[in-house]
Structure formats: structure tokens, C-alpha cells
C-alpha positions in Angstrom: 119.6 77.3 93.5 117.3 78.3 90.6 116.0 82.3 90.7 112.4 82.8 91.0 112.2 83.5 87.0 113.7 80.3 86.1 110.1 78.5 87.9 107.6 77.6 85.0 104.2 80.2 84.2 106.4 82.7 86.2 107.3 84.9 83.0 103.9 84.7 81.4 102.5 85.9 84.3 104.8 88.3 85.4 104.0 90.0 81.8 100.5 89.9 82.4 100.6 91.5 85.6 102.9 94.1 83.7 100.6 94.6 81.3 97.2 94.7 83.4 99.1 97.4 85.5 101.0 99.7 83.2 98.8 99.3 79.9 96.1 101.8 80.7 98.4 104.0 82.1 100.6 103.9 78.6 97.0 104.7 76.7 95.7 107.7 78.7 99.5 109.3 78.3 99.2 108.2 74.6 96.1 110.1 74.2 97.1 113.1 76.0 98.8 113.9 72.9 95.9 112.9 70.3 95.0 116.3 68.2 91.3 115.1 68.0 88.4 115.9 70.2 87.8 112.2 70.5 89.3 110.0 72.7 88.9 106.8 70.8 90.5 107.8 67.8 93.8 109.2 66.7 93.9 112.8 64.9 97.9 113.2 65.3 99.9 114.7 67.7 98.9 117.6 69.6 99.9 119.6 72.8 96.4 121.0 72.7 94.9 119.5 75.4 98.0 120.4 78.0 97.3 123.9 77.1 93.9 123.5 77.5 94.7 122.6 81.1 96.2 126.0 81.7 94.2 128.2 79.2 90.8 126.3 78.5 87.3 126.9 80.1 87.8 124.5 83.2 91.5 126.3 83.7 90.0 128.4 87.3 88.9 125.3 88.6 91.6 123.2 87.7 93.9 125.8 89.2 92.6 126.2 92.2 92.0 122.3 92.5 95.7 122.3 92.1 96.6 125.1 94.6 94.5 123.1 97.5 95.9 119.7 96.9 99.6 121.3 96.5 99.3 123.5 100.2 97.8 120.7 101.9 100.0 117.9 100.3 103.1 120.1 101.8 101.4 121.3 105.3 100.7 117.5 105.5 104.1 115.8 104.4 106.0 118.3 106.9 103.6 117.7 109.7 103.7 114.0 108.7 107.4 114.0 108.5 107.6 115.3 111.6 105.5 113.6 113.7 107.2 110.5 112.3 110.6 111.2 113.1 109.6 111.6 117.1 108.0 107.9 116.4 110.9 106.6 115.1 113.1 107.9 117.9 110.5 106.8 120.6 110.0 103.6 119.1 114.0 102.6 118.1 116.1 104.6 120.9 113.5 104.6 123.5 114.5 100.8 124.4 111.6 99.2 126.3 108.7 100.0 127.5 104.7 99.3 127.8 102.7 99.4 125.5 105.2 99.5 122.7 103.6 96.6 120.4 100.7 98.6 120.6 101.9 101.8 119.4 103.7 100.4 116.5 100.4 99.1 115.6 98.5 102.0 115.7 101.4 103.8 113.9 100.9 101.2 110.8 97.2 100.3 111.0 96.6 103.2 108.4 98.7 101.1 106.0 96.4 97.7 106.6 92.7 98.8 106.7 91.0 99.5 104.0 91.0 103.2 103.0 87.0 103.0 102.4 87.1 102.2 106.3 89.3 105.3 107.1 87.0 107.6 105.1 84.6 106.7 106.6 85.4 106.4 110.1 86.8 109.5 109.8 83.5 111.6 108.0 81.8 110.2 111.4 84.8 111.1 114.0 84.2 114.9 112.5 80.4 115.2 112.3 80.7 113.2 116.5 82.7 116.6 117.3 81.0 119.1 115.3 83.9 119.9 112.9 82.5 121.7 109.6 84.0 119.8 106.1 86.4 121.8 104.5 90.1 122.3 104.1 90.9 121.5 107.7 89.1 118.4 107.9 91.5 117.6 104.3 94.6 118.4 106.2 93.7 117.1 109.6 93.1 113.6 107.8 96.0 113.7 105.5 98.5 114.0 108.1 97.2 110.9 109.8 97.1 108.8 107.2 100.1 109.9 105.8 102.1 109.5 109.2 103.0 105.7 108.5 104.4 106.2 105.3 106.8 109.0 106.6 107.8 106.7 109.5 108.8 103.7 107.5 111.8 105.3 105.7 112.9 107.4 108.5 112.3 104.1 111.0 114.6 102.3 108.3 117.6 104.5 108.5 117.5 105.0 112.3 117.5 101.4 112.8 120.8 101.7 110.4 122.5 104.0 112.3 124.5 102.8 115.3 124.0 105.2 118.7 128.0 104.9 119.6 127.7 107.9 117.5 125.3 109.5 119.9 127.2 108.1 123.0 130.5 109.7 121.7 128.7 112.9 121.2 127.2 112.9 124.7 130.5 112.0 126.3 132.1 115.1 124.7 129.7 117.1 126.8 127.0 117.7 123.8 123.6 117.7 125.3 120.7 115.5 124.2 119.4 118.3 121.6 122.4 118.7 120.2 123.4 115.1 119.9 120.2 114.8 117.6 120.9 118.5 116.2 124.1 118.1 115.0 124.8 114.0 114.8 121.3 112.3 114.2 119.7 114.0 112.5 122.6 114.5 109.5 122.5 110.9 109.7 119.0 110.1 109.0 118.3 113.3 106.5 118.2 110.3 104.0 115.5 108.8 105.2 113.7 112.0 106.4 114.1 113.4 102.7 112.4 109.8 101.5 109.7 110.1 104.1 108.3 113.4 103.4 108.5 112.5 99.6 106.5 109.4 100.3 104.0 111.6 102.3 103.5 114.6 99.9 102.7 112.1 96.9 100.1 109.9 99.0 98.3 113.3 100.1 98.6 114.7 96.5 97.0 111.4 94.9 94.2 110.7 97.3 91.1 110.3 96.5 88.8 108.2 98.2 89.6 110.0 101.9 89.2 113.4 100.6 86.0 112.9 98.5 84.3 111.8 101.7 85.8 114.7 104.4 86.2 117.8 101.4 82.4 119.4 102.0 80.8 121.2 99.4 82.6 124.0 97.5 86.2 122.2 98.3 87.9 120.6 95.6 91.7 118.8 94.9 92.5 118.0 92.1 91.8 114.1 92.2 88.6 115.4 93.1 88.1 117.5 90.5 89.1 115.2 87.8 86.3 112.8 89.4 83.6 115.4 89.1 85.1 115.9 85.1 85.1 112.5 84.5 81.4 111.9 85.7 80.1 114.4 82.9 82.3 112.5 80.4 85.8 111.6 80.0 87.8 114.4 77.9 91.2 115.0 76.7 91.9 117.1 78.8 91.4 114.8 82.0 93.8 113.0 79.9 96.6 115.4 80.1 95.9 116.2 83.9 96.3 112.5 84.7 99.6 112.4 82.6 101.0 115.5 84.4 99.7 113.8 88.2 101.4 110.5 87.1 104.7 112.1 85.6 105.0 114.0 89.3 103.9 110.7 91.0 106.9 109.1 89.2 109.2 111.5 89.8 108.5 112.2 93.7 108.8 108.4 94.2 112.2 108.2 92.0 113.4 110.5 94.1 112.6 108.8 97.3 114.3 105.6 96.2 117.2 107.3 95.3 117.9 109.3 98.2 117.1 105.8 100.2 119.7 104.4 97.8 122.4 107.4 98.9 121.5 106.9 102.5 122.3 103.1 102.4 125.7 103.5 100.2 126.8 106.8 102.9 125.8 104.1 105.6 127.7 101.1 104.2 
């Protein structure tokens, strides 16, 4: 049987897809490095502008950007993480019962409507119970949002990981905390580890859901590169953006590699 690549148009447009995704990301990290004030034209290679980050006129803001987006991204991955491992377990070794369909649902409907939708029901869930925009409001909506793509990973390996192990434990007197304690939960730190990964880069890279729940005064960092780029686009955005998507890269490497050590440790 003939592989997918082997079916004509299927190279030329697997290039172009390639190149529509990746090729503006390849520019802006490109430019980062450009030694000129402009951002059109080359004046050699510089680490001007990444110092600038640290050092320039925008540096408090930046900084403090950064220190929101980092505490929340963690408080929200852990809580995230956590919430999702109970899901997992109620949802793979509960066995049967009602409503079950309907919770795994509502566990992954974050991942199918449109984010736009979530922002915005969510702006009007706050204001309905008088909850001032701030830093809470960031958090409270980053661990809900971020829940589904904890649970995938840590659903994955649980569904991987036989319960005989569990059954042995219990019949050796171990009680059902220390089954999980000291036999599931060793088992699925694979997945765990993947899950929270997965979690603290959504919350560090959102945009759209924390532009509309932040409140005045409150600013991440995607955030504040937005209100940067809306007074025109600099070279130092540039060199922010390169940093975000060099920690994007490496938080999701990560997470497919410790998936990939889970799987081999299973098989």
C-alpha cells in the first residue's frame, strides 16, 4: 500500500503548509538579531535588542508582564494538573456510571469552542457575580481552560496502565491512598509530567482569554506585547517573541519526550 506522500499534490502542499506556518516565525527570530533600528532592513547582527528587553525603557513593564504571566502560568498548570488527574481516575477506574458521556464532554468542550466564545462567556460569568477583573479572574480562567489539556496526557497513560497492579497492591493489605500513593501514581508521573507541561505553556501563551478578563492596570506578557505592537512593531517585540517561542518549543519538546519515556517504560 502506497504511504500518504507517495499520493500526487501531497508534497507541494505539504511545503506550502510548512512554509505558511513556520516562515514568519523564521523572520521575526531573524530580525531579532538585526543591529538596525528598522525592522525591514538588515544592519548586521546584533544582541541589542535582547538586552534591551532586560535593560531598555519598557524593561519594568516587560518584567512585571513576565512575573504575572510566569505565577499564574504555574498556580494554573498545578491546579490544572491536578484537577485533571481526579478526572482521569473518575473517568477511566470509576467504571460506569450516569452521566459519564456528559462529563467527558464538559471536560473537552474547552478544546472545541472557539476561544473568542470562552472569553467572552467568561467576561460575562464574572461581571453576572460581581467578581472585579484582575489577577484572580486570570487565574480562575486559566485553570479551566487549561484543565483539558492536562487531562489528555494523564487520561492517555492511565488508560495504559493495567489495574492488576492496583488489585495486587490492595490484596497485600495497601489501602486505596496508598495503592495510588505508592503504585499509580509512579506509573502515570509520565503523563502527569506531560500534562502540566502542556498546561503551563497554553496559560503562558494566551492571549485572547486574558485580554478580555485582565482589567485595567493588569498586564502578561502576550498582553503586553499587544499593547507594544499597537504603537508600532519594534525590535524589541521581536526578541520577546523569539524568547516566548524558544520556551514554547522547549516546554512542548519536553512533554513529548517524557510521553515518549512513559510509553517505552510501559511497553
Amino acid at each position: 500500500m502506497k504511504g500518504v506522500r507517495h499520493y500526487p499534490g501531497f508534497l507541494a502542499m505539504a511545503v506550502a503548509c510548512l512554509v505558511i506556518l513556520y516562515a514568519p516565525l523564521i523572520v521575526v527570530t531573524i530580525y531579532s538579531f538585526n543591529g538596525s533600528t528598522s525592522i525591514t532592513s538588515w544592519g548586521g547582527f546584533s544582541w541589542r535588542w535582547y538586552a534591551d528587553v532586560f535593560t531598555g525603557p519598557e524593561a519594568p513593564r516587560f518584567k512585571a508582564a513576565a512575573w504575572n504571566s510566569i505565577t499564574i502560568a504555574v498556580i494554573a498548570a498545578t491546579s490544572a494538573t491536578a484537577i485533571a488527574v481526579a478526572a482521569s481516575l473518575a473517568m477511566i477506574r470509576g467504571g460506569r456510571f450516569k452521566g459519564k458521556s456528559a462529563t467527558f464532554a464538559l471536560i473537552n468542550l474547552p478544546l472545541m469552542v472557539p476561544e473568542i466564545v470562552i472569553a467572552v462567556a467568561t467576561l460575562i460569568f464574572f461581571s453576572a457575580i460581581g467578581l472585579t477583573t484582575g489577577y484572580l479572574t486570570i487565574l480562575i480562567a486559566h485553570i479551566t481552560f487549561c484543565i483539558p489539556f492536562a487531562y489528555l496526557p494523564i487520561a492517555a497513560r492511565l488508560q495504559g496502565i493495567e489495574d492488576a497492579y492496583e488489585q495486587a497492591a490492595r490484596d497485600l493489605y495497601a489501602t486505596r491512598w496508598q495503592a495510588f500513593r505508592l503504585i499509580l501514581m509512579p506509573l502515570m508521573m509520565p503523563g502527569i509530567i506531560s500534562g502540566f507541561l502542556l498546561a503551563f505553556i497554553i496559560s503562558l501563551d494566551d492571549f485572547i482569554i486574558t485580554n478580555f478578563v485582565k482589567g485595567a492596570g493588569m498586564e502578561t506578557l502576550p498582553t503586553a506585547i499587544f499593547g507594544s505592537v499597537k504603537q508600532g512593531i519594534k525590535p524589541n517585540i521581536m526578541a520577546i517573541s523569539t524568547m516566548m517561542l524558544a520556551v514554547s518549543i522547549l516546554f512542548v519538546t519536553l512533554s513529548y519526550y517524557v510521553n515518549r519515556i512513559g510509553q517505552r517504560t510501559r511497553s
